[in-house]
N, C-alpha and C positions, 0 to 999 in steps of 0.2 A: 226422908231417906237419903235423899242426896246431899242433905246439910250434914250428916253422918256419918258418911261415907269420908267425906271433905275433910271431917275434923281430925282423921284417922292418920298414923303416920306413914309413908309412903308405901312399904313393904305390904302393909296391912292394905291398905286402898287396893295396892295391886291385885290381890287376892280378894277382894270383894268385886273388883270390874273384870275378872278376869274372861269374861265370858264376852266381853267388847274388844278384847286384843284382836287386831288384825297384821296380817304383812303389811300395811298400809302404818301402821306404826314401827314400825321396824323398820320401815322405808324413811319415815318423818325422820328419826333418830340419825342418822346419813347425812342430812343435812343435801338432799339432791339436787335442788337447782346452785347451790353453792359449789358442791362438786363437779357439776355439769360444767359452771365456768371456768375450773381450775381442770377440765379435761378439753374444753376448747383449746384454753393455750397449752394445756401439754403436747394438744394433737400438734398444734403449728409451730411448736419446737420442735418435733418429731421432721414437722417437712421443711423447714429451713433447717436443719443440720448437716443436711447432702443434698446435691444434684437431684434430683428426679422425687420419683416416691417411694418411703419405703417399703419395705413388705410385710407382708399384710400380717405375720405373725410378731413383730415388733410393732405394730398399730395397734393389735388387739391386744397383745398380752400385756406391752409395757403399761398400756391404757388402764387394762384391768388391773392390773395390781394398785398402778398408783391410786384409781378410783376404790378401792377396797381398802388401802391406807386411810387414804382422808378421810372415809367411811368413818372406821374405825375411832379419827381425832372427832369425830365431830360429835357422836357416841360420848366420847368420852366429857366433851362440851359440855354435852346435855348432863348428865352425871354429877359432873362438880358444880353446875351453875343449877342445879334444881329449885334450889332456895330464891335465889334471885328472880327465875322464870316465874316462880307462883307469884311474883312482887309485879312485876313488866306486862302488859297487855297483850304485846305483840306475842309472850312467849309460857304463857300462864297456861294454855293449852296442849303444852308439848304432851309426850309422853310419858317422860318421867315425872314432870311438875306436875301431872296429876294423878301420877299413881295407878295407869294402865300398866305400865310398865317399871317391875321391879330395880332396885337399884344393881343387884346384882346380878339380873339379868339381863340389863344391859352391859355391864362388864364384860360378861360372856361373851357378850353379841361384840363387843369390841375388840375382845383378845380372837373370838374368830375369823374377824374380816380382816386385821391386825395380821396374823398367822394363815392364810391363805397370800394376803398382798404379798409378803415376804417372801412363801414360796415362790409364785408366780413366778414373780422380778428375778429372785435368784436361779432357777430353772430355767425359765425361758428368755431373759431379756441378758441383764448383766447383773454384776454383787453393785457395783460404783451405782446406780441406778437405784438399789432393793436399798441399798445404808442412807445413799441421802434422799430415800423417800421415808423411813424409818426415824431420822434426823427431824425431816420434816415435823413429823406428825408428835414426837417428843418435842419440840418446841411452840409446836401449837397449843397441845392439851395437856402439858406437862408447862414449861417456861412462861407461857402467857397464858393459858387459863388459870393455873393453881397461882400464880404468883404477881406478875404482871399486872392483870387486868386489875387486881385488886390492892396494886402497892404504889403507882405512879399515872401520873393523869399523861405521863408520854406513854405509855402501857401499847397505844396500837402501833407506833411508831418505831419500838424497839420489838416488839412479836410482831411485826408486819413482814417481818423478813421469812419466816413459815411462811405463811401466805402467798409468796410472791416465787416460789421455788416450781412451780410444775412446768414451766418453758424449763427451765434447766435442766428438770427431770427428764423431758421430754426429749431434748437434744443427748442425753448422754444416755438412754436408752439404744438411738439410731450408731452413736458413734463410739460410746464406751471412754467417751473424755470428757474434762469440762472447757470449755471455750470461750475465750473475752465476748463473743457475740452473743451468747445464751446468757455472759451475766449482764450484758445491757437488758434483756428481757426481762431481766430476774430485778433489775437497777428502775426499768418503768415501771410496774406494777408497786414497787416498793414504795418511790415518789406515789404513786397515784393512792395506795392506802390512806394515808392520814386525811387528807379532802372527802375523801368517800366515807370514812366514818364519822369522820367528826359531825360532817351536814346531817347526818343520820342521828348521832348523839345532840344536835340542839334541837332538832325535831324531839328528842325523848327525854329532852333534859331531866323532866321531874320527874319519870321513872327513872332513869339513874342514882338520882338523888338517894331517893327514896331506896332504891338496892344498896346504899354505902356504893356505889363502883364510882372511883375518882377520875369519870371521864372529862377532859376541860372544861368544855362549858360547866360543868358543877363547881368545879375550883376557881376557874378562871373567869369566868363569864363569857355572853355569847360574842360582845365584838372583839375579845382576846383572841377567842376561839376562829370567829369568822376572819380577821389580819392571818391566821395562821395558814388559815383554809386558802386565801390568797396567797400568799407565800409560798404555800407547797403547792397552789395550780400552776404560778410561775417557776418552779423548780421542776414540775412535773412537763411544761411544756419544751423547756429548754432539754429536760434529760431525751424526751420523745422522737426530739432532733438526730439524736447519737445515730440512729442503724444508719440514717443517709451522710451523716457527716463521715461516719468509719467505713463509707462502702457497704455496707451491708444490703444496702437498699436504695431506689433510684426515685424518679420524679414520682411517680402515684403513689407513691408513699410520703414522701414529702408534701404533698397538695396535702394529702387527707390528715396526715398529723397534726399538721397546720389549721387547717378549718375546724378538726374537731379540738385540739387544743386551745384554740380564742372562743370556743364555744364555751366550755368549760372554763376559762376567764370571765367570761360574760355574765357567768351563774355566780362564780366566785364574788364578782364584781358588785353584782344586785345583789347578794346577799350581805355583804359589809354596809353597801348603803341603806337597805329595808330592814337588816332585822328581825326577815320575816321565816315563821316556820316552816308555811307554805312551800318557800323558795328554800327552806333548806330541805326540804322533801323533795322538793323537785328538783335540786342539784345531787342529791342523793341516787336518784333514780335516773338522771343524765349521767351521771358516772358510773354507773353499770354500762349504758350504751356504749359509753366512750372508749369503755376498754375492751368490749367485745368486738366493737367496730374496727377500731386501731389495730388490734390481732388482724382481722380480717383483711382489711388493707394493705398490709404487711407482707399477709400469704399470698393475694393476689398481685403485688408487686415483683413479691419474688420470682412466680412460675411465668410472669411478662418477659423479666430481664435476663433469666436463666439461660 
């Protein structure tokens, strides 16, 4: 029965599993611990953008919208890459890859988190805020999902720039402007993308392959790939530098940049000499720490020096 199910085309599955649907897939489709990071640094654009803290209705609401936008891109993710997910291991279980959930029901599900975010932002927060979280999320699921990922092996490096937008979200929520300091945050995370997927894409080379998606190592190979991956930990350490070099930020931010930036060298490092998958799963998974911890550093710098 299940191999029957399976051969079925996705609308149709949907409506044979449909009595397995839970919020728990609807939740999957969101993409939540990936949102969760892109609301970390929204939160700590939110509190370096002013003195003190802000109030709590610009915390929650700006919060909320933006997390209902990327909801929405991530929705849409799932959507265009269906084909590809049933091909990938890590991603052959989704929702819509298997046909829990209809294609056009998740559309729904996107244009409503889509059109509440918008509300939100515009309502309550500001319009500069509600367009380039809008902007965002068109360039995500629109520029680099439908186009990008599948036309150029720089694909994450030119759509990383989506990605790297919720510090600036975050700061222009609190202030209603864009600031040279919010885009150095918007300018770290940008450098930090390409090392962080890439060590992830030589980890999954042969799925990729196998999906057509022309990620480097498929075109390039892995020590093209792994020089690059060093190239931009050194471009990423040097840009990391910027909040204390422009004043933004003092010595414990500096210490911590610093140590976790040559950490992140370190990974970069063994990985051009090994080779190894392992070690690019494991710089893969140090580059999540690195930017979450770097955020943190940051915000605890600032309410030191303040």
């Amino acid at each position: 029965m299940s191999e029957q199910v399976e051969a079925l085309p996705a609308e149709e599955r949907a409506s044979s599993t449909i009595k397995t649907i839970s919020w728990r897939d609807y939740l999957e489709l969101t993409k939540p611990k990936v949102v969760a990071l892109m609301i970390l640094t929204s939160v700590i654009g939110m509190l370096l953008a002013a003195p003190g803290v802000p109030g709590w209705s610009v915390l929650l609401y700006g919060n909320l919208g933006i997390a209902l936008l990327a909801g929405a891109a991530a929705v849409v993710n799932h959507v265009v890459d269906q084909k590809i997910d049933t091909i990938m291991a890590r991603t052959r279980k989704r929702p819509v890859a298997t046909g829990r959930i209809a294609t056009l029901d998740a559309m729904l599900f996107a244009t409503l988190l889509a059109a509440i975010g918008m509300f939100v932002l515009i309502w309550q927060v500001n319009e500069l805020t509600a367009w380039l979280t809008l902007a965002s999320l068109v360039g995500y699921a629109g520029v680099y999902t439908l186009f990008l990922k599948r036309a150029t092996p720089q694909n994450i490096v030119i759509g990383g720039l989506a990605g790297a937008m919720p510090p600036l979200l975050g700061w222009t929520a609190v202030t209603g402007q864009i600031d040279g300091h919010a885009l150095l945050l918007v300018l770290i995370i940008f450098a930090w993308t390409p090392p962080h997927f890439w060590a992830l894409a030589i980890h999954r080379k042969e799925e990729y392959a196998k999906a057509g998606i022309p990620m480097l190592p498929v075109t390039h190979g892995n020590k093209y790939t792994e020089l690059h991956i060093l190239l931009y930990t050194l471009m990423l350490l040097a840009v990391s530098l910027l909040p204390f070099v422009t004043g933004m930020s003092g010595g414990i931010y500096l210490v911590g940049a610093l140590v976790l930036g040559l950490r992140f060298l370190q990974y970069a490092i063994r990985l051009l000499k090994g080779d190894d998958r392992r070690v690019a799963l494991n710089t893969f998974k140090y580059s999540i720490t690195y930017l979450m911890v770097l955020f943190v550093v940051l915000l605890v710098d600032h309410f030191v020096y303040f």
